[in-house]
GUPA-800074 format. One line per field, with one value per residue (C-alpha): residue number from 0; chain; x, y, z. Coordinates in nm, 2 decimals. Layout:
<atoms>
n	(NUM;...)
chain	(A;...)
x	(X;...)
y	(Y;...)
z	(Z;...)
</atoms>
This chain:
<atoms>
n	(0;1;2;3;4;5;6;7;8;9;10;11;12;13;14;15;16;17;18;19;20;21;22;23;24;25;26;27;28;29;30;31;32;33;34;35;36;37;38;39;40;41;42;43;44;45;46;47;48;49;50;51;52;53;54;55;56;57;58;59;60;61;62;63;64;65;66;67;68;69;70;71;72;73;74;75;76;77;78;79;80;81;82;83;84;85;86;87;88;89;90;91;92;93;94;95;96;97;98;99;100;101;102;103;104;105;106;107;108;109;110;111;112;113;114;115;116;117;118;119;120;121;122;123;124;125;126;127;128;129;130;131;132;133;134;135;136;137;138;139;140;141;142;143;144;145;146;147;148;149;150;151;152;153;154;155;156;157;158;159;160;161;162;163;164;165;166;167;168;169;170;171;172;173;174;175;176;177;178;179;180;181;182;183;184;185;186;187;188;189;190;191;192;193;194;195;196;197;198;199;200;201;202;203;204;205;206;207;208;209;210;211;212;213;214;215;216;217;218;219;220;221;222;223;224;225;226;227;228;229;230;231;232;233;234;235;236;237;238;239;240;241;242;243;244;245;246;247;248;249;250;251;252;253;254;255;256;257;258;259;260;261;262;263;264;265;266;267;268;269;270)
chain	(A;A;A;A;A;A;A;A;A;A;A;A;A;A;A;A;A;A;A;A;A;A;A;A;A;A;A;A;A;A;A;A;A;A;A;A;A;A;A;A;A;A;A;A;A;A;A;A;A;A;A;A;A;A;A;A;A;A;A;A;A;A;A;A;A;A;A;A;A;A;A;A;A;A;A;A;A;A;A;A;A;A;A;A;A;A;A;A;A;A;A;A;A;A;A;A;A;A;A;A;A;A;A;A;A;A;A;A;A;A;A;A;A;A;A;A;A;A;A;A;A;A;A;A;A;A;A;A;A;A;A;A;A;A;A;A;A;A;A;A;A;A;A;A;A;A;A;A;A;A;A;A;A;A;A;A;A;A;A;A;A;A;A;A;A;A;A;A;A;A;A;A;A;A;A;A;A;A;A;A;A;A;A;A;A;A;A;A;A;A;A;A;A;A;A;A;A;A;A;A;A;A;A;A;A;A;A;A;A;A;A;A;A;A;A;A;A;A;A;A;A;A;A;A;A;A;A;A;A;A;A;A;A;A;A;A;A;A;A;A;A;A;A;A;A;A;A;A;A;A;A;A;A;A;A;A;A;A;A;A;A;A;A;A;A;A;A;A;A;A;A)
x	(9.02;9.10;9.35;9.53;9.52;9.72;9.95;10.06;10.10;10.31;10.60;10.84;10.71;11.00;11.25;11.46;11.26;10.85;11.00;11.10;10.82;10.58;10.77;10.88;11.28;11.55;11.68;12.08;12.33;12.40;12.06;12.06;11.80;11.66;11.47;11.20;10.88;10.73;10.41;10.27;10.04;9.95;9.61;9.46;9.48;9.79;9.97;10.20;10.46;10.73;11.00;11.18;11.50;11.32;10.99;10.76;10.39;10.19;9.88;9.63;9.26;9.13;8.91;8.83;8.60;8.81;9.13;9.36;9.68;9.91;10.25;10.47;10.74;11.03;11.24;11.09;11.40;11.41;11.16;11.38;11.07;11.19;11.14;11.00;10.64;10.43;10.14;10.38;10.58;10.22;10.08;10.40;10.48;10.08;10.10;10.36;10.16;9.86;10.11;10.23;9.90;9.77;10.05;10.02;9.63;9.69;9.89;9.68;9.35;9.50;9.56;9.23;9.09;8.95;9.09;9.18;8.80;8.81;8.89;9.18;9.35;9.27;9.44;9.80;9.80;9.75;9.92;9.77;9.77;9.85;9.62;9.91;9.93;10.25;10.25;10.24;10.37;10.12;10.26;10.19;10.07;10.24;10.53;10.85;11.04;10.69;10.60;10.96;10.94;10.57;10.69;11.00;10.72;10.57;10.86;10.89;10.55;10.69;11.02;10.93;11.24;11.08;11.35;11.60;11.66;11.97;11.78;11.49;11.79;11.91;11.52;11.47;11.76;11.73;11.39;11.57;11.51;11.86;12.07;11.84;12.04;11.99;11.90;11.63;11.52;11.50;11.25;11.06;11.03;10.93;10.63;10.51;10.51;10.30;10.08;10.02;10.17;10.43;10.51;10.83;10.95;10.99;11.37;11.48;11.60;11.32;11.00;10.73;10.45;10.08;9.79;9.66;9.98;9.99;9.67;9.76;10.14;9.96;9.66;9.92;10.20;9.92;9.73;10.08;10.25;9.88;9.69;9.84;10.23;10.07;9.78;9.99;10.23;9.90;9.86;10.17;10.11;10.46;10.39;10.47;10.16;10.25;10.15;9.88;9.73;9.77;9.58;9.26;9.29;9.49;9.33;8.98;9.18;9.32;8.92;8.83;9.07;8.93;8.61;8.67;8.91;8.59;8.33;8.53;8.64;8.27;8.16;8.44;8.62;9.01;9.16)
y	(9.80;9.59;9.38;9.70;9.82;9.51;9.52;9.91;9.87;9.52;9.60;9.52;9.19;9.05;9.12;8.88;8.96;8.93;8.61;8.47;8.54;8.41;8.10;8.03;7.98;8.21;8.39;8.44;8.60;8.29;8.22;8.18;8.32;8.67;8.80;9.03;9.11;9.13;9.35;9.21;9.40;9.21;9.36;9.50;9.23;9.28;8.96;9.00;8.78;8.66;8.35;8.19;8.01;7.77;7.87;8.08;8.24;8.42;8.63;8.74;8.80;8.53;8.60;8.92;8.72;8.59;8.64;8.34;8.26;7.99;7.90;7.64;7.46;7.35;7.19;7.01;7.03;7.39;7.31;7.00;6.80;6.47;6.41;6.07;6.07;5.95;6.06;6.23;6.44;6.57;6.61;6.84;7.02;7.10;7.24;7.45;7.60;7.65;7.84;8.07;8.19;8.26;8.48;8.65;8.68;8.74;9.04;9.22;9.15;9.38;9.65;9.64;9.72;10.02;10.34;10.45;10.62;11.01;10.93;10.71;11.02;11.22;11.02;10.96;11.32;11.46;11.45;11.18;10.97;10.60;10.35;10.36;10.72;10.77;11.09;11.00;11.32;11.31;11.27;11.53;11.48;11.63;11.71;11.58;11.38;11.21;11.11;10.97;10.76;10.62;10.55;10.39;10.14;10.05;9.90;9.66;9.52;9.19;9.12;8.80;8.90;9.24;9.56;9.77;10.11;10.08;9.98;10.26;10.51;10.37;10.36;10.73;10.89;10.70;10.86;11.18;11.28;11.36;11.45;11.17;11.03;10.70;10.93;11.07;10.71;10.61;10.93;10.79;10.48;10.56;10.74;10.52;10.25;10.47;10.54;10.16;10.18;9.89;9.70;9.54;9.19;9.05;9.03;9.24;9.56;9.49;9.62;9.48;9.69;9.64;9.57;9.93;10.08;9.95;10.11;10.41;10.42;10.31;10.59;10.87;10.76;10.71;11.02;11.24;11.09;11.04;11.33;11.60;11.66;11.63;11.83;12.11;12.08;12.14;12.39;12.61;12.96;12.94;12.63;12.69;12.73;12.38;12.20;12.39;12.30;11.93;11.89;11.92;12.01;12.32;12.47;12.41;12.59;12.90;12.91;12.98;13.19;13.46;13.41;13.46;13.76;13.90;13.87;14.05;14.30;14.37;14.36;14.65;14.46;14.46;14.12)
z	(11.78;12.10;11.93;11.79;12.14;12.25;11.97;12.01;12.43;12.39;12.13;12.34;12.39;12.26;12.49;12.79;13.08;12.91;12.71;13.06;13.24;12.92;12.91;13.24;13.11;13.22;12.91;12.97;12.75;12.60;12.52;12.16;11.97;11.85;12.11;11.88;11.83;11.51;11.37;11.05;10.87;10.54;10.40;10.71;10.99;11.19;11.38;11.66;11.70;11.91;11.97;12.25;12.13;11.83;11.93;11.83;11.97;11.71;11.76;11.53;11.42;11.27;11.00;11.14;11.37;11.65;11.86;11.77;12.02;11.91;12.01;11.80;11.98;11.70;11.96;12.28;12.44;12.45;12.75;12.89;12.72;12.50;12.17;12.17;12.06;12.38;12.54;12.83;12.62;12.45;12.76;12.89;12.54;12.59;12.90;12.80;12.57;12.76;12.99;12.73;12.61;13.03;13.05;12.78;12.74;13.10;13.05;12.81;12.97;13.23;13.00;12.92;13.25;13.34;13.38;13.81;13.91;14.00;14.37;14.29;14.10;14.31;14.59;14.37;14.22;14.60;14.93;15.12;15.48;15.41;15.65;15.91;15.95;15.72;15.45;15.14;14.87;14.55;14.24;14.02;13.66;13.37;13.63;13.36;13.70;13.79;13.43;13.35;13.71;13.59;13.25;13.42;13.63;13.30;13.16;13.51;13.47;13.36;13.62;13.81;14.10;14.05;14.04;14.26;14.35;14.06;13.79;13.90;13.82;13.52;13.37;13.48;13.36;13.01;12.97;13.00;13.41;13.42;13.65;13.87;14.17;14.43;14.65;14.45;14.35;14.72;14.78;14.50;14.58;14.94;14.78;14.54;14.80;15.04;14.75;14.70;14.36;14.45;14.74;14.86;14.84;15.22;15.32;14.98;14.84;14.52;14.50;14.23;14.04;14.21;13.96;14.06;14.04;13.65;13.61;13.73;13.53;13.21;13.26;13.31;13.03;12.77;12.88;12.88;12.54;12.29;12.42;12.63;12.46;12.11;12.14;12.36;12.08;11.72;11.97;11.94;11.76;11.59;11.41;11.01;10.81;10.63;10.89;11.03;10.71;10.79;11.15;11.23;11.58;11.47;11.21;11.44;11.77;11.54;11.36;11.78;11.88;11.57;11.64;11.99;11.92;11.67;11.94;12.22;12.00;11.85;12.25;12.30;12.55;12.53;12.45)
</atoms>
């Protein structure tokens, strides 16, 4: 269940900026290769992999026993490595290796961390005083700007420069937070920082995600997109009898809402 976990938070392993910071190579336009990542299911143990130029790093659960990480290299120089066979080009096209699965392994161990306690919730979801005196504005759950701007966060978790106010705006607007201006992302920003959600790189205009502000972004996207929206949504009295028939969650809500409807009417109470 873990490694499914893993797998369903890190599709988008395969993209420039993860690849770069996995394999420690700057991925330009001319990069050749097909920056992907691939889900195989075949029988019922799924492997997740992904490549870097003539490379590749594979993941799977081996013999439904243990978690297996292996990365194969089909081109030393890919890493500016030789390719004559001597005990330094081993030792280098090894440590490359080594580095690929920390950063990776690294990156999902912190998805499996613990969920933010009551208090720190609390805090972020409620108008605050930072340590130096400065307000901090909550940021309200299920509110559609505040979930677009932490869903936005999530997709920075793996920028090594870390992002700007410009690519803030261009994140939040493609998750539908239109009309979102600079200005608006500047506001945001401002709060999030005083909410210890990121911090600011010294002598920059770019601010990088904090290990509790991932917590807190992953908490409230997964919380809002698997539970709340699709549970409001089985919910909805005008949903066609077709599929009422074909959730549980439904058919078990309309089941209360007669019984309830029976028992206030037999106590002579108006509904």
């Amino acid at each position: 269940m873990w490694f499914e976990g893993m797998i369903r938070d890190h599709p988008d392993l395969g993209r420039p900026d993860p690849i770069a910071l996995v394999f420690h190579r700057r991925v330009r336009r001319c990069t050749p290769g097909r920056f992907r990542t691939r889900v195989l299911t075949r029988g019922v143990d799924p492997t997740l992999c992904c490549g870097y130029k003539s490379s590749r790093l594979k993941q799977d659960f081996k013999e439904g026993r243990a978690l297996r990480t292996e990365t194969v290299i089909g081109d030393s120089k890919d890493f500016g490595i030789g390719r004559r066979v001597c005990a330094q080009n081993w030792y280098a096209l090894r440590a490359v290796g080594e580095s690929a699965h920390r950063c990776l392994c690294d990156a999902e161990a912190a998805d499996a961390q613990p969920a933010p306690d009551v208090a720190t919730f609390c805090q972020v979801t409620r108008p605050s005083t930072t340590e130096d005196g400065w307000y901090a504005p909550g940021l309200r759950f299920g509110e559609a700007r505040v979930m677009a701007l932490l869903s936005a966060l999530v997709g920075f978790c793996h920028l090594v420069a870390g992002f700007c106010n410009r690519q803030m705006v261009e994140r939040v607007r493609a998750l539908g937070a239109a009309p979102y201006s600079a200005r608006q992302a500047t506001y945001d920003l401002r709060r999030l920082k005083r909410q210890g959600l990121i911090v600011k790189l010294a002598h920059t205009h770019r601010y990088q995600l904090t290990s509790p502000g991932r917590r807190v972004a992953m908490l409230f996207t997964k919380t809002y997109g698997r539970v709340l929206a699709p549970g409001l949504s089985a919910l909805d009295p005008r949903l066609p009898e077709d599929v009422v028939l074909r959730s549980a969650l439904t058919k078990a809500w309309r089941t209360f809402e007669q019984i309830l409807d029976d028992y206030i009417q037999a106590q002579q109470l108006a509904a």
